[in-house]
C-alpha positions in Angstrom: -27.8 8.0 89.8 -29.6 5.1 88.1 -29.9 5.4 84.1 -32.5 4.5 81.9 -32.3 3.3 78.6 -35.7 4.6 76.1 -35.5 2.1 72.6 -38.4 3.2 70.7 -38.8 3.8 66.7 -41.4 6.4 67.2 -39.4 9.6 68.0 -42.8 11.4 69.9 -42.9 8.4 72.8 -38.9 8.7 72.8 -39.1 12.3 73.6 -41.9 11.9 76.5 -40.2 9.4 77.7 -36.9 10.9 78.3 -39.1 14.3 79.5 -41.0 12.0 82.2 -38.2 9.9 83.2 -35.4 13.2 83.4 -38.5 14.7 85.8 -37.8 12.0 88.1 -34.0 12.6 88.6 -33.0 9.9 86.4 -30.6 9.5 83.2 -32.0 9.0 79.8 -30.5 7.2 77.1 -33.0 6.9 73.7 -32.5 4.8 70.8 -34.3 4.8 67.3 -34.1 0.9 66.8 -33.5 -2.3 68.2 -30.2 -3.0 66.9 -28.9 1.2 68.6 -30.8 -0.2 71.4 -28.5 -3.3 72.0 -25.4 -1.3 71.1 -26.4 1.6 73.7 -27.3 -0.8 75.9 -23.4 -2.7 75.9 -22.4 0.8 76.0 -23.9 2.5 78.8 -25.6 -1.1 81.5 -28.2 1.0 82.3 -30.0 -0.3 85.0 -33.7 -0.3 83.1 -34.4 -0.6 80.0 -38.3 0.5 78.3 -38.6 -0.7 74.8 -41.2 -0.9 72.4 -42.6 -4.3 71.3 -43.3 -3.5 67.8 -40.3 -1.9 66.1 -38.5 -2.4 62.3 -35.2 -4.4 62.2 -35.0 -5.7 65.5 -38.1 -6.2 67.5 -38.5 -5.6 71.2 -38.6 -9.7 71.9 -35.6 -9.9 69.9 -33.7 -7.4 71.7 -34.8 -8.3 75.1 -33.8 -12.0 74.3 -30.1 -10.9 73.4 -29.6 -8.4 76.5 -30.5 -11.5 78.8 -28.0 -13.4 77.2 -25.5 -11.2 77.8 -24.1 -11.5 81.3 -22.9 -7.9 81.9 -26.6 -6.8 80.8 -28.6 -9.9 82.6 -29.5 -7.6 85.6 -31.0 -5.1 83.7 -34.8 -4.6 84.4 -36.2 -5.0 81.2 -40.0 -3.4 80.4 -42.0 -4.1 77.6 -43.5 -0.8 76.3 -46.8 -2.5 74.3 -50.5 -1.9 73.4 -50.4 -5.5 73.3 -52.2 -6.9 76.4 -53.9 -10.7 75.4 -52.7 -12.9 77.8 -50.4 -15.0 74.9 -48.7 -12.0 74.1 -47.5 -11.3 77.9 -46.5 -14.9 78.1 -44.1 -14.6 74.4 -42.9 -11.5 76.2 -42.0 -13.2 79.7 -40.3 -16.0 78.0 -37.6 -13.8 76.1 -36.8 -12.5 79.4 -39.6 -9.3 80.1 -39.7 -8.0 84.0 -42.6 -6.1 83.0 -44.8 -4.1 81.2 -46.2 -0.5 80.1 -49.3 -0.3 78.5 -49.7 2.2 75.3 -51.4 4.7 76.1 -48.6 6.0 78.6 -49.8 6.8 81.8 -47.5 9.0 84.5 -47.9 7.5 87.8 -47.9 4.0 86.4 -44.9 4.6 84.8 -43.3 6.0 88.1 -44.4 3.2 90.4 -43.2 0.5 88.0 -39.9 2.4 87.3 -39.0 2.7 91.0 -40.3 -0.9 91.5 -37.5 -2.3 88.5 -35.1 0.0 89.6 -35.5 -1.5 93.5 -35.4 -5.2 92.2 -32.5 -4.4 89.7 -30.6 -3.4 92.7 -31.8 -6.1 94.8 -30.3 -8.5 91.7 -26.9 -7.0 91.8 -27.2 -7.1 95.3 -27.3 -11.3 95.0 -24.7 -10.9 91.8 -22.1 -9.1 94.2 -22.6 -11.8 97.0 -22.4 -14.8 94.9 -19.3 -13.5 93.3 -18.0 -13.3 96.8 -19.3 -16.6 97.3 -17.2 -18.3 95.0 -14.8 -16.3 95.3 -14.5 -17.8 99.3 -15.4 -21.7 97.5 -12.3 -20.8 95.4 -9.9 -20.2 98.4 -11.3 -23.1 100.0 -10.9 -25.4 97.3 -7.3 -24.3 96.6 -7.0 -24.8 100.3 -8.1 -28.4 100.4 -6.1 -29.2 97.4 -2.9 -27.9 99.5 -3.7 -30.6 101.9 -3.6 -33.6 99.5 0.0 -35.3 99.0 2.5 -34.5 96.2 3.1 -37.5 93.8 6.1 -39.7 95.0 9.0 -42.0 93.1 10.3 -43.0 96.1 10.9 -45.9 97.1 7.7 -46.5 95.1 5.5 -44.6 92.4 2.7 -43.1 94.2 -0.2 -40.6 92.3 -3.3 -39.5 92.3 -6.2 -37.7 90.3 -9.0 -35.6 92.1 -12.0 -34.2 90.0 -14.5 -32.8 92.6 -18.2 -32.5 91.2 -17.9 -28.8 92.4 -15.6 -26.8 93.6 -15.0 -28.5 96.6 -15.6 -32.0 97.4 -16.2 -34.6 99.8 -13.5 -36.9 98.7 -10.4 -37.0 100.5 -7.1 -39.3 100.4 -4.0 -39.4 102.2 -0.7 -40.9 102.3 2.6 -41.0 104.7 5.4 -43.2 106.6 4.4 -44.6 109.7 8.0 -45.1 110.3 10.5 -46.3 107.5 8.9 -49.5 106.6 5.5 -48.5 106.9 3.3 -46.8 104.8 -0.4 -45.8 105.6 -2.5 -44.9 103.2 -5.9 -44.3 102.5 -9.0 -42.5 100.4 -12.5 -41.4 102.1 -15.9 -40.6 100.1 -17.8 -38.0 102.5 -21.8 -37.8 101.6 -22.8 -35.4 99.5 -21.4 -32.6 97.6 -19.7 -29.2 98.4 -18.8 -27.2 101.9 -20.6 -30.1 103.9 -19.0 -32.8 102.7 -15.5 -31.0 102.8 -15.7 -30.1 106.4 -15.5 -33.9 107.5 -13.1 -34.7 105.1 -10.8 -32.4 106.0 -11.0 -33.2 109.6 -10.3 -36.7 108.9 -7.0 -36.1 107.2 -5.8 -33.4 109.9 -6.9 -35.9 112.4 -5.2 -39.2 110.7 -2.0 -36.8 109.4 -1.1 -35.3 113.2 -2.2 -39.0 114.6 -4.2 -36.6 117.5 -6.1 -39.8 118.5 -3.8 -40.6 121.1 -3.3 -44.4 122.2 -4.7 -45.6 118.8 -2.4 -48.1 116.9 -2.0 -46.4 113.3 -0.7 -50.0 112.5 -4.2 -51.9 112.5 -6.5 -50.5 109.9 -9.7 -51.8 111.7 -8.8 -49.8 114.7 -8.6 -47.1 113.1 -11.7 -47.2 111.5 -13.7 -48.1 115.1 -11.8 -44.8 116.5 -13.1 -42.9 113.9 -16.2 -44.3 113.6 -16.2 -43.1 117.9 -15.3 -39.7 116.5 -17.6 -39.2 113.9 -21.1 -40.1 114.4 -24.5 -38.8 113.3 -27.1 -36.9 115.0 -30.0 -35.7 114.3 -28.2 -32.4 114.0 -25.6 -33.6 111.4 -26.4 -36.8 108.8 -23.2 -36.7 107.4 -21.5 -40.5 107.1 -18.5 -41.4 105.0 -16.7 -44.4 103.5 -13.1 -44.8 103.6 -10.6 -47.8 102.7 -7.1 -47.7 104.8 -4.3 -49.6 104.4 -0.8 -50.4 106.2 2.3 -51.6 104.1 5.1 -53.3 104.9 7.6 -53.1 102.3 10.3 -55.3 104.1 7.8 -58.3 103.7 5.6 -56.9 100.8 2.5 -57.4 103.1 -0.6 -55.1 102.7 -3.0 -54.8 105.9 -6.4 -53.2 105.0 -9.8 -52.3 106.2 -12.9 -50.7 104.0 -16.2 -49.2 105.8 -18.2 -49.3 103.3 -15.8 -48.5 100.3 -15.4 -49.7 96.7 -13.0 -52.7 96.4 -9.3 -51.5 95.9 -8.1 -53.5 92.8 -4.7 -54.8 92.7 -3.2 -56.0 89.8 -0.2 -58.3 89.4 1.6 -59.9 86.4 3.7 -58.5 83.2 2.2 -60.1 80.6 -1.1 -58.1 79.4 -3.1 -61.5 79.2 -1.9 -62.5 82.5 -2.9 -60.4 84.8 -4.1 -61.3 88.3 -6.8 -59.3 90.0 -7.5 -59.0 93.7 -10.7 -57.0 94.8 -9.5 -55.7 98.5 -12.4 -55.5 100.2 -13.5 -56.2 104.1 -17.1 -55.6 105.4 -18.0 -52.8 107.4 -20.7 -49.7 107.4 -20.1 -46.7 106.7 -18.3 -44.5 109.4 -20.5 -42.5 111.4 -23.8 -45.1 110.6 -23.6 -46.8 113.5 -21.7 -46.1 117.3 -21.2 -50.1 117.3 -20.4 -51.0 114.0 -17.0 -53.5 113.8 -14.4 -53.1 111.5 -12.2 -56.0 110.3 -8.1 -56.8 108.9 -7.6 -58.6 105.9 -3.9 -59.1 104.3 -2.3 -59.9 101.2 1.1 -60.3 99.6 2.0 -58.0 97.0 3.6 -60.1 94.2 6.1 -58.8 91.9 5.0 -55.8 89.3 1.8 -55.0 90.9 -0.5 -51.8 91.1 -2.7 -50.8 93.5 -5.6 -48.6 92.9 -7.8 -47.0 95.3 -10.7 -45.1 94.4 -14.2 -43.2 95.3 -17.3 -44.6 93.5 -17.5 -41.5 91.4 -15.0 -43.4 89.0 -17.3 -45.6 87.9 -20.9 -44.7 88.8 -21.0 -42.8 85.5 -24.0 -42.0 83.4 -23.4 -42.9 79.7 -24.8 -41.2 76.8 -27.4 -43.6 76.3 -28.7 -43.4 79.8 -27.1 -46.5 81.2 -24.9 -46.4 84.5 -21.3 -47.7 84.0 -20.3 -50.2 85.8 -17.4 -51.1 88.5 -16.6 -54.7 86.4 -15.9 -52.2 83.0 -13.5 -50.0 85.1 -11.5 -52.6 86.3 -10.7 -53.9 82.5 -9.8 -50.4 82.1 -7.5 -50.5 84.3 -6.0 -53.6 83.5 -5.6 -52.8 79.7 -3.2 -49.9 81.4 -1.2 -52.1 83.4 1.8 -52.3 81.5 1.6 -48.5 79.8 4.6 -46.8 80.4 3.4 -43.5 81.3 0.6 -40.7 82.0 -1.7 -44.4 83.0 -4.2 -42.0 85.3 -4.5 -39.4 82.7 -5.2 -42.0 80.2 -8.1 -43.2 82.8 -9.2 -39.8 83.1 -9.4 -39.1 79.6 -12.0 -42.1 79.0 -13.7 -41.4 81.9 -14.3 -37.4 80.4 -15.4 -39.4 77.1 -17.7 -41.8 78.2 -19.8 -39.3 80.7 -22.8 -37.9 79.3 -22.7 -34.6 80.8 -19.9 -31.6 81.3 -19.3 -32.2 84.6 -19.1 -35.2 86.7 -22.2 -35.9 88.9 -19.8 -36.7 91.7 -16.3 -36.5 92.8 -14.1 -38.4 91.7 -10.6 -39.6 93.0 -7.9 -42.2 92.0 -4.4 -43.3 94.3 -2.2 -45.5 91.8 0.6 -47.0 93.6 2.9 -49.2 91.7 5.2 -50.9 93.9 7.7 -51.9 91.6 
């Protein structure tokens, strides 16, 4: 059974109130005041509230403002109970969080059909309430899920880690990394478009795809055929407009040689050298669109030798496309000297990254996902 709560100073409405609404089959709760009002209401949810505009101590605008402000009450169908009616009035009233209102004097049958029409819409609200929680509960299980699938840090024979931030709960980065055989290591990071469930899906098929090597004849070796096969495999339609960028690589650590193709990634910086004002950067880069753009795009190899103390960091664009406080986008040049001032830090170098990157962004979440792969060869 649905209750009611009746706030109202004047003790005669309160009583005809509660006689009217207990008529109905309802449950009454009445308070004197505004401040008995918000405590009755934390008390009891009711699922509609009628409260007087005009009351000592707390008034009714005050009182509606703080029971829409409290999540456990937010659903409750507030009514204004007012002989107010100018136009300004109902608009003060609607922006503190009013559902309705009851004119003074109190008429039966409008009260009725306004009753059972908050009561319908309050249960229509908890309705949504019950299915978003469910919702994210299901975004929660998924996220956790594709978290499972990303690699665990490793030491050896190298230092391999990584830092994932999605923008939501689940994201349309993606990165993986494992032996070929025991010389070679593949590894790569993909940036699915957009945000959430839709750009998760691809993302995860990529890595199942890539990790169980299911496209058969493919050499796993060559990074540019592996970006034509999936290119093959993934294309748009006018059903689906989802594309991604990815940069793979193949290393050799017998002969320190680094094989790598980008489809429309951000560069992966290397960085080489002991000395702090010696460093040597390489931006790994090779052209290419997007995967899934275009059924005859071409993919190309480029190589380099990895020198002696070097780091490689690969990275989704969400690292550095960052909104400052001052409105200005950060740049890809600024992130590199960031992580070259951490080239010869000892430890926690990707926290430290993440820790300027939470600093420097304007808002309390970042607008897109963000990932990092750190490998330091030596």
């Amino acid at each position: 059974m649905f209750q009611i709560l009746v706030i109202d100073d004047d003790i005669s409405i309160r009583t005809l109130l509660k006689r009217m609404l207990e008529k109905q089959g309802y449950q009454v709760v009445a308070a004197s005041n505004g401040a008995e009002g918000i405590a009755q209401a934390i008390a009891y949810q009711p699922a509609l509230v009628i409260c007087d505009w005009i009351m000592p101590g707390l008034n009714g605008l005050e009182v509606c403002k703080l029971m829409k402000t409290d999540p456990k009450l937010s659903t409750t169908f507030f009514i204004f109970l007012t002989s107010l009616d100018s136009i300004a009035d109902r608009v003060k009233g609607l922006d503190a969080g009013a559902d309705d209102f009851i004119s003074k004097p109190i008429e039966q049958n409008e009260l009725k059909a306004r009753v059972r029409a908050g009561l319908r819409l309050h249960q229509l609200s908890k309705d949504l309430h019950t299915q978003k929680r469910l919702l994210e509960a299901e975004l929660t299980e998924a996220a956790e899920y594709m978290r499972s699938l990303l690699p665990l840090p490793s030491s050896e024979p190298f230092s391999i880690n990584s830092r994932f931030i999605p923008s939501r709960q689940l994201g349309g980065d993606c990165f993986d990394y494992y032996w070929l055989d025991s010389n070679y290591l593949a590894i790569y990071l993909l940036d699915a478009a957009g945000h959430g469930l839709k750009a998760a899906l691809p993302s995860i098929s990529v890595l199942n795809l890539l990790r169980s090597r299911a496209l058969k004849g493919l050499n796993y070796y060559q990074p540019s055929a592996v970006l034509n096969a999936l290119n093959q495999t993934f294309q748009m339609n006018y059903q689906n407009d989802k594309y991604f960028t990815i940069w793979y690589g193949v290393y050799n650590r017998v002969n320190r040689q680094l094989i790598y193709a980008s489809a429309g990634h951000p560069p992966a910086i290397l960085l080489s050298g002991k000395s702090s004002n010696n460093i040597d950067i390489q931006l790994l880069k090779t052209p290419g669109m997007p995967v899934g753009m275009f059924p005859d795009a071409q993919y190309v190899d480029k190589s380099c030798h990895i020198k002696n103390f070097s780091s490689l960091y690969i990275f989704s664009d969400g690292a550095y496309e960052i909104t400052k406080s001052d409105g200005t986008l950060w740049s890809l040049e600024a992130f590199i000297q960031i992580l070259v001032s951490l080239q010869n830090t000892i430890d926690r170098q990707l926290d430290q990254v993440l820790n300027y990157l939470t600093a420097l962004n304007s808002k309390e979440a970042f607008d897109d996902d963000l990932s990092i792969l750190q490998v330091k060869f030596d």
